[in-house]
Every structure is written in C-alpha cells, then in structure tokens.
PyMOL commands that place a pseudoatom at each C-alpha (Angstrom):
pseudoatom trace, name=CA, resn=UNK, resi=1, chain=A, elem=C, hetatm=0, pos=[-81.884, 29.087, 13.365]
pseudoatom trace, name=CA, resn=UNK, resi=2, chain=A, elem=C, hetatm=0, pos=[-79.047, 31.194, 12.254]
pseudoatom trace, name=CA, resn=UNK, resi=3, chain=A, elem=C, hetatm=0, pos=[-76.239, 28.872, 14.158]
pseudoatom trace, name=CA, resn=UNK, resi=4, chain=A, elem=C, hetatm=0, pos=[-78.002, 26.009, 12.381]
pseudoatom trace, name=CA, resn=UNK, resi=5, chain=A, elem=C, hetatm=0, pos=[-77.312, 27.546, 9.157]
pseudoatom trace, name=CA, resn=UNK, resi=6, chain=A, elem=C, hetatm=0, pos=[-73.532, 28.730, 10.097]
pseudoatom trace, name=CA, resn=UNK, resi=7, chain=A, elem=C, hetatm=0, pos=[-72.787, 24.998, 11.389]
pseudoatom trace, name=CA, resn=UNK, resi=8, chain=A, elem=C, hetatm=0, pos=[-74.329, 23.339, 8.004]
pseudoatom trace, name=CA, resn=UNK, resi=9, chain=A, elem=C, hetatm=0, pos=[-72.743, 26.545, 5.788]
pseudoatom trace, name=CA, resn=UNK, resi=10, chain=A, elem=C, hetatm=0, pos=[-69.326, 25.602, 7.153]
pseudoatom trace, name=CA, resn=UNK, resi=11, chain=A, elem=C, hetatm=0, pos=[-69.199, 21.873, 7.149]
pseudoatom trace, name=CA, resn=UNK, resi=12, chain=A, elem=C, hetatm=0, pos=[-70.085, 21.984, 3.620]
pseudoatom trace, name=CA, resn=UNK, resi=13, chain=A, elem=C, hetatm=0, pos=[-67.213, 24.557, 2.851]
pseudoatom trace, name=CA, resn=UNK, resi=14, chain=A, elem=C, hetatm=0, pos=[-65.159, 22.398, 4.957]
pseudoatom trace, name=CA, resn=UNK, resi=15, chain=A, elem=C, hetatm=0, pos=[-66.052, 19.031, 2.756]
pseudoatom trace, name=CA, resn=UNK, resi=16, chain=A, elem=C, hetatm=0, pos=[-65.532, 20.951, -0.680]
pseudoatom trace, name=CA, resn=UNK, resi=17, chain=A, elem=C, hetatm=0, pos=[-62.181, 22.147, 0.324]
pseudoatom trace, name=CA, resn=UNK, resi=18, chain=A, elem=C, hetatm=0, pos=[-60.852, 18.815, 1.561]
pseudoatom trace, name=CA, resn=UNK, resi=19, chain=A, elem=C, hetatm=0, pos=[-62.107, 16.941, -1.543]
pseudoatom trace, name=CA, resn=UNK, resi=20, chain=A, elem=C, hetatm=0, pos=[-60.305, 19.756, -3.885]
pseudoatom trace, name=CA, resn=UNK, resi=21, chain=A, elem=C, hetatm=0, pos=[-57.284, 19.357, -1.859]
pseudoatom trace, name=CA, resn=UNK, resi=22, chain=A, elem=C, hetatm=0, pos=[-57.228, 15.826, -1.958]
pseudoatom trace, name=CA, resn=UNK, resi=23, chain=A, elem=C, hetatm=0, pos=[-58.279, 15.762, -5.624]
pseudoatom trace, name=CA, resn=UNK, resi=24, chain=A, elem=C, hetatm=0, pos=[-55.319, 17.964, -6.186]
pseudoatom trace, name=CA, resn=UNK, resi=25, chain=A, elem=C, hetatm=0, pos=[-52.562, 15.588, -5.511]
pseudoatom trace, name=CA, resn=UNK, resi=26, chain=A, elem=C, hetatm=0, pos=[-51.421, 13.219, -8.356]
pseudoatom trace, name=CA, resn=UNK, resi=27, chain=A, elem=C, hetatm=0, pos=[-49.439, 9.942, -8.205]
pseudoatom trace, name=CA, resn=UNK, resi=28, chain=A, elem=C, hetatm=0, pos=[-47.298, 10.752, -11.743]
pseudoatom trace, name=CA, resn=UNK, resi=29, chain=A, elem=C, hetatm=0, pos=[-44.474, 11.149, -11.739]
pseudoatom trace, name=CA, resn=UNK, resi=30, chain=A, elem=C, hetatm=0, pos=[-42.917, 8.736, -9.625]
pseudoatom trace, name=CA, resn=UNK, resi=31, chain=A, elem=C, hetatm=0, pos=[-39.307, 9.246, -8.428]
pseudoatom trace, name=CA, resn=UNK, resi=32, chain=A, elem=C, hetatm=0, pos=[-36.809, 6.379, -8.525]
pseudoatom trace, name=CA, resn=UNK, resi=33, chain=A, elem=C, hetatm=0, pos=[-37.832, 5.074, -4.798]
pseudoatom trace, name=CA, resn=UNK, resi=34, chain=A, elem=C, hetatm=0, pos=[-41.394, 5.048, -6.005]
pseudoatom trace, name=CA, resn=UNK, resi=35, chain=A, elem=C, hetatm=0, pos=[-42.669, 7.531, -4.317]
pseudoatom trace, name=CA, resn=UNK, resi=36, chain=A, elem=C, hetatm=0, pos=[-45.081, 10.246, -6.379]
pseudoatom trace, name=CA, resn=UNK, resi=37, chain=A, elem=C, hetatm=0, pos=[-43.472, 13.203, -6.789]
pseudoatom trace, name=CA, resn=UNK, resi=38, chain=A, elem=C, hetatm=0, pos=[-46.163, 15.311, -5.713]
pseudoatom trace, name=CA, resn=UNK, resi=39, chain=A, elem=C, hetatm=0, pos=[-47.318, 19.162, -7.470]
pseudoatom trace, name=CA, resn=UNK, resi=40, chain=A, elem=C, hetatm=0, pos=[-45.196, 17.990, -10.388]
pseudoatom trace, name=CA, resn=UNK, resi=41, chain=A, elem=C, hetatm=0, pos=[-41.649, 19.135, -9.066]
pseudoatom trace, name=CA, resn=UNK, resi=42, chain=A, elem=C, hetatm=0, pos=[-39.263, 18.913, -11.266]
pseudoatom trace, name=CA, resn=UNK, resi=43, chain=A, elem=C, hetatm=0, pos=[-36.632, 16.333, -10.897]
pseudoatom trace, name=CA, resn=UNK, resi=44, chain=A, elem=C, hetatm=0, pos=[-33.033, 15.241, -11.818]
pseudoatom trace, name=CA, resn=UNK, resi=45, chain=A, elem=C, hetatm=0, pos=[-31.321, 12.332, -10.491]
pseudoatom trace, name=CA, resn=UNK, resi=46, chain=A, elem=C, hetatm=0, pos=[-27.717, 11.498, -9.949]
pseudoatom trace, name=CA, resn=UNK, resi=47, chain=A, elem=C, hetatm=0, pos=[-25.521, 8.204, -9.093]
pseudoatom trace, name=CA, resn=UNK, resi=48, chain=A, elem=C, hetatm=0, pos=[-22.341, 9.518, -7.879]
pseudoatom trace, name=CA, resn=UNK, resi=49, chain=A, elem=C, hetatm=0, pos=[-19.273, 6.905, -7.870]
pseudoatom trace, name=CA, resn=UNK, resi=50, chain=A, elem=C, hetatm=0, pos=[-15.776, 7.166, -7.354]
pseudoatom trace, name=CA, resn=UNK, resi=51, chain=A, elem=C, hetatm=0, pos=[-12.808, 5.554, -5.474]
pseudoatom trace, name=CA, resn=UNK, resi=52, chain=A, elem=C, hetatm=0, pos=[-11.146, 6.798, -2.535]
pseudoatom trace, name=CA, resn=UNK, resi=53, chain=A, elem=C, hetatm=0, pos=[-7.334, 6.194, -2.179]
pseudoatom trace, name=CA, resn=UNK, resi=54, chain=A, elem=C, hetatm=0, pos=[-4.244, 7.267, -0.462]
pseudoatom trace, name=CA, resn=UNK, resi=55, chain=A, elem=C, hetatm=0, pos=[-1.809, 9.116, -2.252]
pseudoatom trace, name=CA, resn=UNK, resi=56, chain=A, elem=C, hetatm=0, pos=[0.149, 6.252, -3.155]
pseudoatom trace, name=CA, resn=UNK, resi=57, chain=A, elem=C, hetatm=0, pos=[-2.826, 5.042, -4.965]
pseudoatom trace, name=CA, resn=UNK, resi=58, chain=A, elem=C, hetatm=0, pos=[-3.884, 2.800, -2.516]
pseudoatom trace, name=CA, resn=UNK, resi=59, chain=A, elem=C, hetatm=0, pos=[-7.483, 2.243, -1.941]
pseudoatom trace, name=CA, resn=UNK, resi=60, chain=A, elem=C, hetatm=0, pos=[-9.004, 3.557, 1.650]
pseudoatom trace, name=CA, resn=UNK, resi=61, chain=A, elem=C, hetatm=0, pos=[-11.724, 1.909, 3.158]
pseudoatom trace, name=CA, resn=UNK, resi=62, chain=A, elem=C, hetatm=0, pos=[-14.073, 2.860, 5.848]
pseudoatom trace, name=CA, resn=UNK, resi=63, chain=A, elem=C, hetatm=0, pos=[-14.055, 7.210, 4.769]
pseudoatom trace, name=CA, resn=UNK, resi=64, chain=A, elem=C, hetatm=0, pos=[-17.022, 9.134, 5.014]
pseudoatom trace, name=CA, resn=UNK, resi=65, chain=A, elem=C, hetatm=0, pos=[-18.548, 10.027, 1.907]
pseudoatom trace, name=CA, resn=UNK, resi=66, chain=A, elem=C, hetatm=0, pos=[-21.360, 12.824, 2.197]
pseudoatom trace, name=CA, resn=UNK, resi=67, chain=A, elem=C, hetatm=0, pos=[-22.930, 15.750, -0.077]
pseudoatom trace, name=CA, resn=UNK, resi=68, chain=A, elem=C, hetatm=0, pos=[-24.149, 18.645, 0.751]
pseudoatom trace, name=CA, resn=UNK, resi=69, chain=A, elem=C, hetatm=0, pos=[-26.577, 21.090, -0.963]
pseudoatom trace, name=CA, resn=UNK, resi=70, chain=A, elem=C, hetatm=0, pos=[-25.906, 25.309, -1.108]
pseudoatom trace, name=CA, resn=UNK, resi=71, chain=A, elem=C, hetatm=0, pos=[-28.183, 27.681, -1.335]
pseudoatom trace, name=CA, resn=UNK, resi=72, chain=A, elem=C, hetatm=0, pos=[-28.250, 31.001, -2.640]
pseudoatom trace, name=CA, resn=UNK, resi=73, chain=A, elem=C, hetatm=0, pos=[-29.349, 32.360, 0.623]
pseudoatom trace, name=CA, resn=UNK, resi=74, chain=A, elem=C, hetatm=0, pos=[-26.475, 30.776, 2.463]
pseudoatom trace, name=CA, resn=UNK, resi=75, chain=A, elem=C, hetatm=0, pos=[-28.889, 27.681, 3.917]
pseudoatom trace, name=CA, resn=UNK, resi=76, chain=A, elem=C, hetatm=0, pos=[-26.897, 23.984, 3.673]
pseudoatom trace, name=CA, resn=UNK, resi=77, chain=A, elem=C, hetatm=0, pos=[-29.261, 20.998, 3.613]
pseudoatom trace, name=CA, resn=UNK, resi=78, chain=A, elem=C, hetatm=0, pos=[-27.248, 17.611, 4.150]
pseudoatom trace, name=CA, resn=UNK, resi=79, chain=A, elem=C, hetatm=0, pos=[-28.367, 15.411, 1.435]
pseudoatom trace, name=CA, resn=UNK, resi=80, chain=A, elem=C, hetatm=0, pos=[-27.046, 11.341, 2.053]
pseudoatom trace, name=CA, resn=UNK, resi=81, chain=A, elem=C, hetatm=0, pos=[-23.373, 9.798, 2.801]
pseudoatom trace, name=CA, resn=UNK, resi=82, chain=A, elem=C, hetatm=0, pos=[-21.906, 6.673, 2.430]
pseudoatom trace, name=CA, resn=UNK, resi=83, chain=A, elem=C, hetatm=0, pos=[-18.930, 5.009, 3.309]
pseudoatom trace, name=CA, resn=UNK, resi=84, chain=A, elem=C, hetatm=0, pos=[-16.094, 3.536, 1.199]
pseudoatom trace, name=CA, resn=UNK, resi=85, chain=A, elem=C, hetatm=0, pos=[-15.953, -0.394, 0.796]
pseudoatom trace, name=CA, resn=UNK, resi=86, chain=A, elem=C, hetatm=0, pos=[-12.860, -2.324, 1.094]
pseudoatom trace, name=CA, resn=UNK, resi=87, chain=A, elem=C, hetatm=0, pos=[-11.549, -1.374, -2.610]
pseudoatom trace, name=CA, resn=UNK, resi=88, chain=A, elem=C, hetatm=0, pos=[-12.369, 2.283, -1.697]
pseudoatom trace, name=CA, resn=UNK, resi=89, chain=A, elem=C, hetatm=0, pos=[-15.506, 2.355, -3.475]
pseudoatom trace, name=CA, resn=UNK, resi=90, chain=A, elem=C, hetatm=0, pos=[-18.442, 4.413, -3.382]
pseudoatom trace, name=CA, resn=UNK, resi=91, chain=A, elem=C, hetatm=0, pos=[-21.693, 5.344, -4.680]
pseudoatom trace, name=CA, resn=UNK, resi=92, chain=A, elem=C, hetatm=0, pos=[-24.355, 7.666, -3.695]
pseudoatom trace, name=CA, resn=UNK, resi=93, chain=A, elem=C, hetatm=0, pos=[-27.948, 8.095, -5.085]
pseudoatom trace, name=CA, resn=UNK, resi=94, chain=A, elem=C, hetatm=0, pos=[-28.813, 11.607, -5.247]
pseudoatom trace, name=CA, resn=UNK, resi=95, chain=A, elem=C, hetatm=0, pos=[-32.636, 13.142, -6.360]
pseudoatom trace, name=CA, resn=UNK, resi=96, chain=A, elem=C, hetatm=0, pos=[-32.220, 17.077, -6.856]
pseudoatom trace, name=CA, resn=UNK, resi=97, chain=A, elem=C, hetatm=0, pos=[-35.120, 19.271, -7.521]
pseudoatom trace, name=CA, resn=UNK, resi=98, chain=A, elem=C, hetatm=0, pos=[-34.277, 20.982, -10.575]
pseudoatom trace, name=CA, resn=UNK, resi=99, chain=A, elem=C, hetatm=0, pos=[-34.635, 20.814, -14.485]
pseudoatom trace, name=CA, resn=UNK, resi=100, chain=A, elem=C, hetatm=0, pos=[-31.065, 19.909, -15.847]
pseudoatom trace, name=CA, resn=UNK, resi=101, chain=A, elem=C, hetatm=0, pos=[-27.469, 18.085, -15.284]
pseudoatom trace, name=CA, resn=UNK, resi=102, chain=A, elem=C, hetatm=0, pos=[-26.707, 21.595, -14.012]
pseudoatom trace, name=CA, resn=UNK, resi=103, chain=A, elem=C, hetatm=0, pos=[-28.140, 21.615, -10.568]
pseudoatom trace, name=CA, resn=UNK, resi=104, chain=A, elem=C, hetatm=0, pos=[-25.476, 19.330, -9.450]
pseudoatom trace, name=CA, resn=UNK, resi=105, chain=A, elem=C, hetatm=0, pos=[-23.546, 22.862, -9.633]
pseudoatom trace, name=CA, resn=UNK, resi=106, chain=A, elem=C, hetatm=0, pos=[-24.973, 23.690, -6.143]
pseudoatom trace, name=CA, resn=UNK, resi=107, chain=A, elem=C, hetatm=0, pos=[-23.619, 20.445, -4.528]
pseudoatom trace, name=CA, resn=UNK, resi=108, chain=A, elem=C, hetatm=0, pos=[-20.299, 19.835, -3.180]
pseudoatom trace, name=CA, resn=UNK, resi=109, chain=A, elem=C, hetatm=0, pos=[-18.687, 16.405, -2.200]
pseudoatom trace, name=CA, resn=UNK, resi=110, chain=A, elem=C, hetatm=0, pos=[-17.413, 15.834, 1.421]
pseudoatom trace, name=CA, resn=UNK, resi=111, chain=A, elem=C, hetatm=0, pos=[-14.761, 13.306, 1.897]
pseudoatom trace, name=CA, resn=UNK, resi=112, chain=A, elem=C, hetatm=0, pos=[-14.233, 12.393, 5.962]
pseudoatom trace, name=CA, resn=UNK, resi=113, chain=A, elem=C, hetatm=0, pos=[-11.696, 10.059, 7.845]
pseudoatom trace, name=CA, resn=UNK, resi=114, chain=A, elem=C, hetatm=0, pos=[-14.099, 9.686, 10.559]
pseudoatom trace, name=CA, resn=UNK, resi=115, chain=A, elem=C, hetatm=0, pos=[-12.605, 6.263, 11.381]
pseudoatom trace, name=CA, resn=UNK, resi=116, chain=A, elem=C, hetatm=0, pos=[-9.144, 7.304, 13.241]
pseudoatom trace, name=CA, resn=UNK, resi=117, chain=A, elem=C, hetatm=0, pos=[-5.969, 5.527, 13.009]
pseudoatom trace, name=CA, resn=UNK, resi=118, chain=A, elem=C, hetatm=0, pos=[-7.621, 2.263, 12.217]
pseudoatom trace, name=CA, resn=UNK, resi=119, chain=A, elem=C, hetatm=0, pos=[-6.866, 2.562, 8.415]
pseudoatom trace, name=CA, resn=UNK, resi=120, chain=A, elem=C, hetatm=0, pos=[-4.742, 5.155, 8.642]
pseudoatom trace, name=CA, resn=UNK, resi=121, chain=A, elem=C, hetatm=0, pos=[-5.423, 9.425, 8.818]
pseudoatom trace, name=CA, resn=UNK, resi=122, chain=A, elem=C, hetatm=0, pos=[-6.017, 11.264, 6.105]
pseudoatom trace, name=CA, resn=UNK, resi=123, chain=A, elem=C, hetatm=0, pos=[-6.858, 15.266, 5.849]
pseudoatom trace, name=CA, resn=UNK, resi=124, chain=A, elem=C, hetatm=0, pos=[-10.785, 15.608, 5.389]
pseudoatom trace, name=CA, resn=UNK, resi=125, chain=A, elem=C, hetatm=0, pos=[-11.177, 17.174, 1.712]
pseudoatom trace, name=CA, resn=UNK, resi=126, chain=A, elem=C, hetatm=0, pos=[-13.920, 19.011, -0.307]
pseudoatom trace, name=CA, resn=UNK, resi=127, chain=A, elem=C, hetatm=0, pos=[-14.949, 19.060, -3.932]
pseudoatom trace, name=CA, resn=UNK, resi=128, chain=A, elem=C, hetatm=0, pos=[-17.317, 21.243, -5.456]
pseudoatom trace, name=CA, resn=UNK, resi=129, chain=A, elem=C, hetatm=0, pos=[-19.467, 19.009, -8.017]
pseudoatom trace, name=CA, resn=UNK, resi=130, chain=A, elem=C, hetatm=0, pos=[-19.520, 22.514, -10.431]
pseudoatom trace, name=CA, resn=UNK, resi=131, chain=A, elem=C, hetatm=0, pos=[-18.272, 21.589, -13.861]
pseudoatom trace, name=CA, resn=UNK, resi=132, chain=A, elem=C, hetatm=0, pos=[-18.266, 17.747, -12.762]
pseudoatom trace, name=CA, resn=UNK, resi=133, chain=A, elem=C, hetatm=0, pos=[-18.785, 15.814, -16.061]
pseudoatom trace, name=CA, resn=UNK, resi=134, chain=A, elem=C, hetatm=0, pos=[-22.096, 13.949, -15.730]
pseudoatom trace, name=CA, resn=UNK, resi=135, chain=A, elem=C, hetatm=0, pos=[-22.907, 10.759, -18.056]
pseudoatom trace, name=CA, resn=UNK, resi=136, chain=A, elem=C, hetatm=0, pos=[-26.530, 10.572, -19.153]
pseudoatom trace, name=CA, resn=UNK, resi=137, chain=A, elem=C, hetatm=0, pos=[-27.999, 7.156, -18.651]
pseudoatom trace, name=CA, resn=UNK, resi=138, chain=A, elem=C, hetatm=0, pos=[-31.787, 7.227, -18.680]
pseudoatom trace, name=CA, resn=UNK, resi=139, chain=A, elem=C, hetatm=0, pos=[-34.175, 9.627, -20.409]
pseudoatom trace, name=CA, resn=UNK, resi=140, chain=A, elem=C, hetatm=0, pos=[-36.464, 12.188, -18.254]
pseudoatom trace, name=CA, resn=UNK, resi=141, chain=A, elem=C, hetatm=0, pos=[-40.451, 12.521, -18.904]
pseudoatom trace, name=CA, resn=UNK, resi=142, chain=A, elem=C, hetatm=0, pos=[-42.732, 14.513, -17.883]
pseudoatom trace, name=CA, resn=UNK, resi=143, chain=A, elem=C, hetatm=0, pos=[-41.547, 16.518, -14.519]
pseudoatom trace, name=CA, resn=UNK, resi=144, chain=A, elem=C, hetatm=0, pos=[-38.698, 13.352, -14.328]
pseudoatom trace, name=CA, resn=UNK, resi=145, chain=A, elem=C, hetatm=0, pos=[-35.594, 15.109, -16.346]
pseudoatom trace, name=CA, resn=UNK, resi=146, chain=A, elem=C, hetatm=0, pos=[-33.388, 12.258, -16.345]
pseudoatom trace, name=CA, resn=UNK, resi=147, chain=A, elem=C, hetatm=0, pos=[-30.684, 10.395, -14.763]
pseudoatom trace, name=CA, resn=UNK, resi=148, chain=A, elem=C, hetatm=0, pos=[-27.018, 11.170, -15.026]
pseudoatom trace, name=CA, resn=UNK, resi=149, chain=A, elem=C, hetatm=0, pos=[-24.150, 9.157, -14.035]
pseudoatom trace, name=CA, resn=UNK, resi=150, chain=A, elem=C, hetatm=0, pos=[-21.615, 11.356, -12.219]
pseudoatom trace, name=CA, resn=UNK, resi=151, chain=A, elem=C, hetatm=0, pos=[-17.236, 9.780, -11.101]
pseudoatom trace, name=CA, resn=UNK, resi=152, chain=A, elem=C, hetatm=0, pos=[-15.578, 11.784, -8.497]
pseudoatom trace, name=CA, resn=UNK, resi=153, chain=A, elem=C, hetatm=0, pos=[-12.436, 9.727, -7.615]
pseudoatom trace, name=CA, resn=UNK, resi=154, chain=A, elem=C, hetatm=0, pos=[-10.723, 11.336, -4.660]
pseudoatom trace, name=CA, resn=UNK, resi=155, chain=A, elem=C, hetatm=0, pos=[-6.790, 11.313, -3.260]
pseudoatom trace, name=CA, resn=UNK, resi=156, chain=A, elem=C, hetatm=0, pos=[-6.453, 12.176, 0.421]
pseudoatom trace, name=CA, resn=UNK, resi=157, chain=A, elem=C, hetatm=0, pos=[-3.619, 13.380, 2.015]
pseudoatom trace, name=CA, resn=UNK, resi=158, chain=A, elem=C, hetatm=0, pos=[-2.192, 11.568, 4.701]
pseudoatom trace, name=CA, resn=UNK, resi=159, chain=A, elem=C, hetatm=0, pos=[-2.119, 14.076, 8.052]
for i in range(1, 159): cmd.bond("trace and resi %d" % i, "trace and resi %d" % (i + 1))
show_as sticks, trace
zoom trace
C-alpha cells in the first residue's frame, strides 16, 4: 500500500513540475532569426560592415573576417566570420546578450589571409570593437534593445 502511494505521490510531483517548466517558457521576444529569446535575455544586435583593402587602397577579396567575444574571466567564445567579396566587402550579423551599444566593447574584429598567395599575402590584423562608433537603426522593446549599425574598414599589410 505504501509503494502504491510513493509511485502515485511522485508521478503527480513529476506532472506538476513539467507543466510549470513548460509553462515557464515564453515565445516574446523574438530575436532577428525568429527564434524566441527564451527567460527574457536581454539583447542587442549588430551589422558589422566594412571593406578590406591593401595598402594601396586596393580592395582584397577572399580574407577571413571573424569576431570574437572576451570575457572577464579570460574565456573566448568565437561568434561568426565571413569572407570578403570581390570589392572587399563584408558584413557580419552579430546578436550579443547585453543591454546597450556598449557590449560591443568586449568584441574584437579578426581579419585573416587564410587564402595564400592566390590574391596576394597580407599580415593577419586585430581590432578591438571598444570605442567603435555604432549607428542606431531600429528601436529595442521589451528584452530586444535595439539594432546598431557598426563600419570597421580595414588596411592590411602586405607580408
């Protein structure tokens, strides 16, 4: 009789606490690939554009375009990259979690020739995105804090 009651006790516990967990979740806001931003962590989003060129001002296609994230406690997290078109464009979405233009202070900008001698070689460079002057383009709501338009041109060196 008593295992009866354990079994019964503990499937009902077990029901409850999957219906509050499941009730918990929320499909607002929704981040700019449409997913739900779940336990309403705050967001800021970034569209970060540039051109790549030699220094002679030419443009260089084909280079490795990447960001990376830093952390106070010395952890890197590898966000996206991209590579540069044939005018030595680029442009890289970027979601941080965060509440103003001001996270983008934690990110810096790798620039790779990852290609070889096919275009040319150039000396691999890094820019830290601190002080970077971002354009607002879109208004944030609720955990959403808005979009920001961000223009990094780079000059690599030739090796």
């Amino acid at each position: 009789m008593e295992i009866r009651f354990y079994r019964w006790y503990n499937g009902l516990l077990a029901s409850l606490l999957a219906f509050l967990g499941y009730g918990c979740s929320s499909e607002d806001p929704i981040d700019m690939y449409g997913t739900p931003v779940e336990y309403g962590a705050p967001t800021v989003e970034f569209q970060l554009k540039g051109n790549v060129t030699d220094e002679d001002g030419k443009a260089v296609q084909g280079i490795k375009v990447k960001v990376q994230e830093y952390f106070e406690n010395n952890n890197v997290f590898n966000i996206d990259s991209v590579r540069t078109d044939t005018n030595g464009k680029y442009q890289l979405p970027l979601i941080l979690d965060g509440f103003t233009q001001k996270d983008l202070n934690r990110c810096k900008l790798i620039v790779e020739d990852t290609d070889g001698a096919e275009n040319g070689e150039f000396k691999n460079d890094t820019i830290n995105l601190n002080g970077a002057e971002a354009k607002k383009i879109k208004d944030g709501e609720g955990w959403f804090n808005g979009a920001y338009e961000v223009n990094v041109d780079v000059k690599l060196k030739k090796k």
